[in-house]
C-alpha positions in Angstrom: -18.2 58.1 -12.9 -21.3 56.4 -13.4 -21.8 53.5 -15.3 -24.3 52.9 -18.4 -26.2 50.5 -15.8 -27.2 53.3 -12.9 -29.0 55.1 -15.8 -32.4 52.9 -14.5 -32.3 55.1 -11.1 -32.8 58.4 -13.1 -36.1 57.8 -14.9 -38.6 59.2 -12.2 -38.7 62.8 -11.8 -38.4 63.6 -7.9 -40.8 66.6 -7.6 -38.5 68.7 -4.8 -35.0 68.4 -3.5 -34.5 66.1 -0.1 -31.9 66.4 2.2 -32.2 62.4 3.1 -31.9 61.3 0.0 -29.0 63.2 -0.7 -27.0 62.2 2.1 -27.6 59.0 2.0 -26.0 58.7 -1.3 -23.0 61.3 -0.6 -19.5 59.5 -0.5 -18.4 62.2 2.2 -19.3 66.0 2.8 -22.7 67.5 3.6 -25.2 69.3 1.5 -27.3 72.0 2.8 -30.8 72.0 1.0 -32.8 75.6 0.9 -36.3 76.2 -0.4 -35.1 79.9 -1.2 -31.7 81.9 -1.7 -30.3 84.6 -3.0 -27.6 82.7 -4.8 -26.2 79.0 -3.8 -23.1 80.4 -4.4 -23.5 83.7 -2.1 -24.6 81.5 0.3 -21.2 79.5 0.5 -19.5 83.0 0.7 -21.3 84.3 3.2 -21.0 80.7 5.3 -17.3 79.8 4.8 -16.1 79.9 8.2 -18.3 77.1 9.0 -17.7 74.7 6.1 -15.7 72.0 4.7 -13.9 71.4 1.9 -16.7 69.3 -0.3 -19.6 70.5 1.4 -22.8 71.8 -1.0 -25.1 73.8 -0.8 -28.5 73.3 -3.4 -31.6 75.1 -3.7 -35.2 75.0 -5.2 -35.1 78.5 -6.3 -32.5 81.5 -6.6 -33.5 84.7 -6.3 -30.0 86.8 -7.4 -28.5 83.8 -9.6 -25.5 84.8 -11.5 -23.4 83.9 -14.5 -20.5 85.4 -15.7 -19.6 88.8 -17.0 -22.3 90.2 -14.1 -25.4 88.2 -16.6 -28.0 86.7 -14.2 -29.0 83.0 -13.9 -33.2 82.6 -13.9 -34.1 79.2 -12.2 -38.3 79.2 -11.9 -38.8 77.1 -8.2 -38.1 73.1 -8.6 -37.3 73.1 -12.3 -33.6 72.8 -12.6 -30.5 72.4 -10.2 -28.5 75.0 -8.5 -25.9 73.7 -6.7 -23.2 75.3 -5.5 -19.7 73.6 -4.5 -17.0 74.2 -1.7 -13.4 73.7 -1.7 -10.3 75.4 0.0 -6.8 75.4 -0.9 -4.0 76.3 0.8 -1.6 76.9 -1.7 -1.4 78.8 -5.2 -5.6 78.2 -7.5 -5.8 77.0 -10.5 -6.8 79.4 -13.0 -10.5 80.5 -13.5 -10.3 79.4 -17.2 -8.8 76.3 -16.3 -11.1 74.7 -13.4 -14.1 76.1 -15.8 -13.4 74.2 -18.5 -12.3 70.9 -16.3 -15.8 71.3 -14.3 -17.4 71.3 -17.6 -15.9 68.5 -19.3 -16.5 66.3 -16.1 -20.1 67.5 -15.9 -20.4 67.1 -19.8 -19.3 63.0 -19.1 -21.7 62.7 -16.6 -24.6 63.6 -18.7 -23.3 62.4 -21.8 -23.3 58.3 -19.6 -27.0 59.4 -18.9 -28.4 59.4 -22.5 -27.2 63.6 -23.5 -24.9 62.4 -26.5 -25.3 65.5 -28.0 -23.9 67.5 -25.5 -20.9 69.9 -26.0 -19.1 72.5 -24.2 -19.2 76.5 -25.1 -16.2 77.7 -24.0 -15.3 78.0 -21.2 -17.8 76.7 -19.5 -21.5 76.7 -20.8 -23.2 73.2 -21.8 -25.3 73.2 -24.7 -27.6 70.7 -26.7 -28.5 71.4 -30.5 -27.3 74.6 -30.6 -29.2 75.8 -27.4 -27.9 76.1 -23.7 -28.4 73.5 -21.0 -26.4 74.6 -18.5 -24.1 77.0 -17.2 -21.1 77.2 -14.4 -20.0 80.0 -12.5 -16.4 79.3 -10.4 -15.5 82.2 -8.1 -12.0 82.3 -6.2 -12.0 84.0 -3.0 -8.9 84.8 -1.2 -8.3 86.5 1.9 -6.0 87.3 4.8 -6.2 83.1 5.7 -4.0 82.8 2.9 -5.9 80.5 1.4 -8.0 80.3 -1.8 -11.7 79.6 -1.1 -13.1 78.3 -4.4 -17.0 78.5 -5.3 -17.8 76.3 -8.4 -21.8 76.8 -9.1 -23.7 74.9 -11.4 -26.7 75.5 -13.1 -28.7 73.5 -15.2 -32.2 73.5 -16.9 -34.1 70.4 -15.9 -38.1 71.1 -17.1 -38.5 75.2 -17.3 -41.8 75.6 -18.6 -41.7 77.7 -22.1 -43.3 81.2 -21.5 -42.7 84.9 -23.3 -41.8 86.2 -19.6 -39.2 83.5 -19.3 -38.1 83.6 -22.6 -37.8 88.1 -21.9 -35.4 87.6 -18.7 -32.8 84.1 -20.5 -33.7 85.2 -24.4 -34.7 82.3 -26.2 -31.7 80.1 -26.6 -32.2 77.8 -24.4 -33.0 74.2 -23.7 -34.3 71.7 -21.1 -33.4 68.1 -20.3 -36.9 67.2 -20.8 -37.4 69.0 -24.0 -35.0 65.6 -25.6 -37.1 62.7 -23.8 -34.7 62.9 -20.7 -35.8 62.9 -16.7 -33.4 62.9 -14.2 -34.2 62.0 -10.4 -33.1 65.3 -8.9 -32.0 64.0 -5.5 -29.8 61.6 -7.6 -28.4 64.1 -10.3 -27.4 66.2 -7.2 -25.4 63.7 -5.5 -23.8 62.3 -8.2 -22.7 65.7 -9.2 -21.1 66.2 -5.9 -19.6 62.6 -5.7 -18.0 63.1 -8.9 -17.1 66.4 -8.7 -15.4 66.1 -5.0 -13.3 62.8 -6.5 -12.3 65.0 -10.0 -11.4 68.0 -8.1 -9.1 66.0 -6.1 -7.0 64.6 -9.1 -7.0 68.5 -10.6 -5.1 69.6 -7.6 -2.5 66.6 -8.2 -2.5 66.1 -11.3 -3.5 69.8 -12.8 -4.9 70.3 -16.2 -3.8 67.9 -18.5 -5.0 64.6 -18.0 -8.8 66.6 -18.9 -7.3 68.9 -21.9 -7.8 65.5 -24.2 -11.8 65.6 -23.5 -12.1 68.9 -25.0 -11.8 67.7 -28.5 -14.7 65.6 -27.9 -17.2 68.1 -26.3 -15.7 71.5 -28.3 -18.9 73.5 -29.4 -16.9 76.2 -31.5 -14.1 74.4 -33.0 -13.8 75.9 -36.4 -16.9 78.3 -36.4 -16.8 81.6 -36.7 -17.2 83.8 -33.1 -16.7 87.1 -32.2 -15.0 87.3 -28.9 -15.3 90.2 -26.3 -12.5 90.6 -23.8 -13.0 93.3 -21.5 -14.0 96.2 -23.7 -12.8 94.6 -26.9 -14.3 92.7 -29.6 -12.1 90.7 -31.7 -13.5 88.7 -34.8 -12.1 84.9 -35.8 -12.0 81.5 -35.9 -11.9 79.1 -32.8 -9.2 76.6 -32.8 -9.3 74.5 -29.7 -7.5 74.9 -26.4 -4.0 75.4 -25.5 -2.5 73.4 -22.5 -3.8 76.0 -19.9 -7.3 76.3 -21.4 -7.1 79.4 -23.3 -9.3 79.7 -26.1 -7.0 79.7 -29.3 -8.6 82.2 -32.3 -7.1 82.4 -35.8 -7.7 86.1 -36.7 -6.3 85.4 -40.0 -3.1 87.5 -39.9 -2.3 86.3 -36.3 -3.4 83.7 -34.2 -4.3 84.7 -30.6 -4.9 83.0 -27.2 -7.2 84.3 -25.4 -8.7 83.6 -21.3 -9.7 85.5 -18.3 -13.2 86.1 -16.2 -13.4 89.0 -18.9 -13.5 87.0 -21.6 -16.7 85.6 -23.6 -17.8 84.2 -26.8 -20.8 85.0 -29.3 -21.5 83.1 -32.5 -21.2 85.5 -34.9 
């Protein structure tokens, strides 16, 4: 994790992403760096039989970017990240919910040491900033006759998006930049550090699972005790959020029950 004295080496904005710079700060792995894609994370898919555990792949601008629940991710060219993460396991995955949330929370720290002390955690895994969202993760879990689970954890977030109505028509208005709170990140930095980091994390998950990171959430925990309305598949179901349990499903007091609740199907409104 970085320390409060790196924060110097963020303050110039780097105006586009370099491979060089990148590498030269990566612990291990390699990072592929595109102009254009279709989706960092489609791109993984489509290239797994020639990459490592680690490896990353980040790009200037996505064409197809998604969230989840099918919602698509707009990144205007050069003003945000979207970076897209690689690891393979041969042995049973985590859960969805649970390497959301854990991605989030480490990502959540890493801003939070660069100056972002407002910034919580939507669950499961959206990162917002007075109310509006920063950033968004999207972890996909591929498995097939290999037997083993191919895991695609990508990461969005909004860096310097320029305000305009046609923007504002494809993400809605509730959103945020870095820059919009006095904060500019180097790029080429950001990226690496989120790799770094993210490469040493997901290494303790898979040891140590879940719990050593279910402690954060208190800290970061954008809905505890506010009113949401929660759609699960084709449901909605009204409450209060209540925090976690120990596999990261969202507990909501419905007032005559109390009900946990997790899944890719699964999503929150404010209500």
């Amino acid at each position: 994790m970085l320390n409060s004295n790196d924060n110097h080496s963020f303050i110039t904005c780097s105006p586009f992403l370099n491979k060089f710079r990148i590498l030269t700060q990566l612990s291990e792995g390699k990072v592929i760096v595109l102009n254009e894609v279709h989706s960092t994370n489609q791109y993984i898919i489509d290239n797994i039989p020639y990459i490592r555990s680690g490896d990353a792949c980040v790009s200037e601008h996505q064409t197809q970017g998604r969230g989840r629940r099918g919602k698509i991710w707009v990144a205007p060219f050069g003003e945000s990240i979207c970076l897209s993460i690689y690891w393979a396991l041969n042995k049973t995955p985590p859960t969805i919910t649970e390497l959301s949330i854990m991605i989030s929370i480490v990502i959540a720290k890493i801003l939070k040491n660069l100056g972002v002390s407002q910034i919580k955690i939507k669950w499961p895994n959206d990162l917002y900033i007075y109310g509006k969202k920063l950033a968004g993760i999207l972890v996909e879990i591929i498995t097939r006759s290999d037997n083993i689970a191919h895991i695609i954890i990508g990461i969005g977030i909004n860096l310097s998006m320029r305000t305009s109505t046609a923007l504002n028509n494809k993400i809605g208005k509730n959103w945020i930049n870095l820059k919009d709170i006095g904060i500019i990140l180097d790029r080429n930095i950001l990226v690496a550090t989120l790799i770094n980091t993210l490469n040493k994390k997901l290494k303790d998950f898979m040891y140590l699972g879940f719990d050593p990171f279910i402690s954060y959430w208190k800290i970061f925990d954008y809905l505890y005790n506010k009113p949401i309305k929660l759609l699960v598949g084709n449901h909605t179901i009204y409450g209060t959020a209540l925090g976690i349990n120990m596999h990261g499903a969202l507990i909501v007091d419905q007032s005559d029950v109390t009900g946990h609740y997790s899944g890719d199907d699964t999503s929150v409104d404010l209500s």
